[in-house]
C-alpha positions as CSV (number, residue, x, y, z in Angstrom):
1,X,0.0,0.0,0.0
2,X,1.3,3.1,-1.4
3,X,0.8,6.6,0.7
4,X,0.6,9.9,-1.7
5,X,1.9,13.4,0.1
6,X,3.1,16.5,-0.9
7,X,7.7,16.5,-1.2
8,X,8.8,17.6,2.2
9,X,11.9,17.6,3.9
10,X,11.5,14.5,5.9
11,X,11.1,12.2,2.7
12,X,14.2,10.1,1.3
13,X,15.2,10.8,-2.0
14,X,18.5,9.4,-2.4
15,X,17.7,5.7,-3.1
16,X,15.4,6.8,-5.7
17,X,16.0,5.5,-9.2
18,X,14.0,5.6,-12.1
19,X,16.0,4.7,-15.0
20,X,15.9,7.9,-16.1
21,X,18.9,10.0,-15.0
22,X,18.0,13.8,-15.3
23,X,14.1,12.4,-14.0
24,X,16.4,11.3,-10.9
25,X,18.7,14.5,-10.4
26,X,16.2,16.4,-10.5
27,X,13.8,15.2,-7.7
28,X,16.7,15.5,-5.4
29,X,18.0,18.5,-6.1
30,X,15.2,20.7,-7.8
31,X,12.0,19.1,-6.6
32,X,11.8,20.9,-2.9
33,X,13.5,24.7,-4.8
34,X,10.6,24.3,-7.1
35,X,7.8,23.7,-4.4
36,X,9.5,26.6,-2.2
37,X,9.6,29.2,-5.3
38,X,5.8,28.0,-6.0
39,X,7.0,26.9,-9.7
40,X,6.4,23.4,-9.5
41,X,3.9,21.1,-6.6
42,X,6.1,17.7,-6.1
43,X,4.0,14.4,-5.0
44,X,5.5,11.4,-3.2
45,X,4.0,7.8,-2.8
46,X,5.9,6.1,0.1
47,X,5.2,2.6,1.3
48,X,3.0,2.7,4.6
49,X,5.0,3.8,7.6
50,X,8.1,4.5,5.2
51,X,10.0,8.1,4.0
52,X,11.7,6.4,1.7
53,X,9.7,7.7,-2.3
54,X,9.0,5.0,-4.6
55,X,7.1,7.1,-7.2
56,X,6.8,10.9,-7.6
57,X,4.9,13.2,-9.9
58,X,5.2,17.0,-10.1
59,X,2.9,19.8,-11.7
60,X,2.7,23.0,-12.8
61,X,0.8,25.4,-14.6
62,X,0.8,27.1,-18.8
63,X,-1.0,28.6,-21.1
64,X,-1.6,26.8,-24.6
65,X,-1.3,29.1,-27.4
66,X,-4.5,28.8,-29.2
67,X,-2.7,28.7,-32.5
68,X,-0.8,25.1,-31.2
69,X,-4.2,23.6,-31.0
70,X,-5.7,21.5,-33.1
71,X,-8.9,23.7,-34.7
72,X,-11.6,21.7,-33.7
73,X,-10.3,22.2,-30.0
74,X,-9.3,26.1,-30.6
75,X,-12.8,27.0,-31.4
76,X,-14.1,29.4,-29.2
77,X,-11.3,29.3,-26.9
78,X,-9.1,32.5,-25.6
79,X,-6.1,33.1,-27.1
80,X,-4.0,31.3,-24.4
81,X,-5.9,28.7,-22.7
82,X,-5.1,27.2,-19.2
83,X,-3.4,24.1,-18.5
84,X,-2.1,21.9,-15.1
85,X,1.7,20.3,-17.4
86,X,2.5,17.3,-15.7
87,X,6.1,18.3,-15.4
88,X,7.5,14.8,-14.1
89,X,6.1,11.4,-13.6
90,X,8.4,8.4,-12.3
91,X,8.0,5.3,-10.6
92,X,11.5,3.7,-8.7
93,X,12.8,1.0,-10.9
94,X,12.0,-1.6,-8.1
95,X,8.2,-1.1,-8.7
96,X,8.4,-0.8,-12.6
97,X,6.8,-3.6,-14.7
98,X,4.0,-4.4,-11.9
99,X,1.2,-2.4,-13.0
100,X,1.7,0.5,-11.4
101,X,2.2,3.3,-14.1
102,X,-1.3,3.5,-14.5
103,X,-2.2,3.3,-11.0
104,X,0.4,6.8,-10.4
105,X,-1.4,8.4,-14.3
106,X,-4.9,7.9,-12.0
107,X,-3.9,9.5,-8.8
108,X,-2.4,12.4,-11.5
109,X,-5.7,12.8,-12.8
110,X,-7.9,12.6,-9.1
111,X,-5.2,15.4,-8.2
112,X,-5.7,17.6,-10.9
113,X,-9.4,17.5,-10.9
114,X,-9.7,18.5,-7.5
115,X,-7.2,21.3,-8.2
116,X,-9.6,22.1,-11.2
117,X,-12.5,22.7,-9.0
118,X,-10.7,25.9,-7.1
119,X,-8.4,26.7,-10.5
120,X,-10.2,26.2,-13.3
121,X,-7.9,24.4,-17.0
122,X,-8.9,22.9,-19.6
123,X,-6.5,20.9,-20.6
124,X,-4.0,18.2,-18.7
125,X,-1.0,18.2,-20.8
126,X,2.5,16.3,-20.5
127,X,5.6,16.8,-22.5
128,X,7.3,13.5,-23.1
129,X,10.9,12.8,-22.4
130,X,10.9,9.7,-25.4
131,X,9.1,7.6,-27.4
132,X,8.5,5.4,-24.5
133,X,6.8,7.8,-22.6
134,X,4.8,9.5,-25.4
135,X,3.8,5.5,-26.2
136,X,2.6,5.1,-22.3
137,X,0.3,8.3,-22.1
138,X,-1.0,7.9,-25.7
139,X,-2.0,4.1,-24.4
140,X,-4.3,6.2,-21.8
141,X,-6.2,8.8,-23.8
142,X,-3.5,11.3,-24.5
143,X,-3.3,13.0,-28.0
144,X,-0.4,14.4,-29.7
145,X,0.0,17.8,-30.8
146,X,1.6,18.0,-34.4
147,X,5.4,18.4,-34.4
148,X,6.2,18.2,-31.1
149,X,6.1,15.4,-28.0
150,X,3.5,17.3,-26.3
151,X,0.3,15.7,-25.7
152,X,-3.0,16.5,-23.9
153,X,-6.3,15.6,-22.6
154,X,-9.2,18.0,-21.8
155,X,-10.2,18.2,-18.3
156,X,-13.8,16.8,-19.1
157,X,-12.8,13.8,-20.7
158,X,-10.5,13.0,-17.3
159,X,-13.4,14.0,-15.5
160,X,-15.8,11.2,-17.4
161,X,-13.1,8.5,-17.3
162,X,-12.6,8.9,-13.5
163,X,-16.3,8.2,-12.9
């Protein structure tokens, strides 16, 4: 059983590996800097009764252009719309290949939405660090946006697949 929590002080980071270098360096040495200069929100899962992070997650907010979006999604929009960017999601190389991608893109999601409700976005969007990744969110309802690794999903179709 996984606990989620906001990055703090008290948390381990130094065991943490995900495979991905730069993913690693910076949880440890940007993650908290971020949270304390309100550019970034860092989330932990620990195991029960444990400090030591398994999986992590961090967000922050953009505007979308309304000239990068596809025209059928531009319609009627502002010229910059609002967005939460998923800015980093890992999972600790011990824990990879058991299912639990998915499980960490969910509790994302139920984050987000309940951030939506006070701030309001339309779009959840994640900028992929490879093929791999841009392979895992497009496997979960993300689309791409032309020329780039960026993908989205709008709030309201999270919202529906949540229920």
């Amino acid at each position: 059983m996984f606990v989620c929590q906001p990055l703090n002080q008290e948390h381990e980071l130094g065991s943490f590996s995900s495979g991905k270098g730069e993913i690693d360096v910076w949880l440890r040495r940007s993650a908290l800097h971020s949270r304390a200069n309100n550019t970034a929100a860092t989330f932990v899962w620990c195991e029960e009764g444990s400090r030591e992070v398994v999986a992590y997650y961090s967000f922050t907010s953009m505007t979308l252009e309304k000239e990068e979006l596809p025209k059928a999604l531009a319609r009627g929009s502002m010229h910059r719309v609002p967005a939460v960017l998923l800015a980093r999601l890992a999972l600790d190389s011990r824990f990879q290949g058991q299912g639990l991608g998915p499980v960490l893109l969910v509790d994302t999601f139920e984050r987000a939405l309940a951030g939506n409700e006070i701030f309001a976005v339309r779009f959840f969007v994640v900028d992929a660090l490879d093929e791999d990744a841009y392979t895992f969110y497009g496997k979960h309802g993300f689309r791409g946006l032309p020329g780039s690794m960026r993908l989205y999903r709008k709030m309201s179709d999270i919202a529906r697949t949540l229920q």
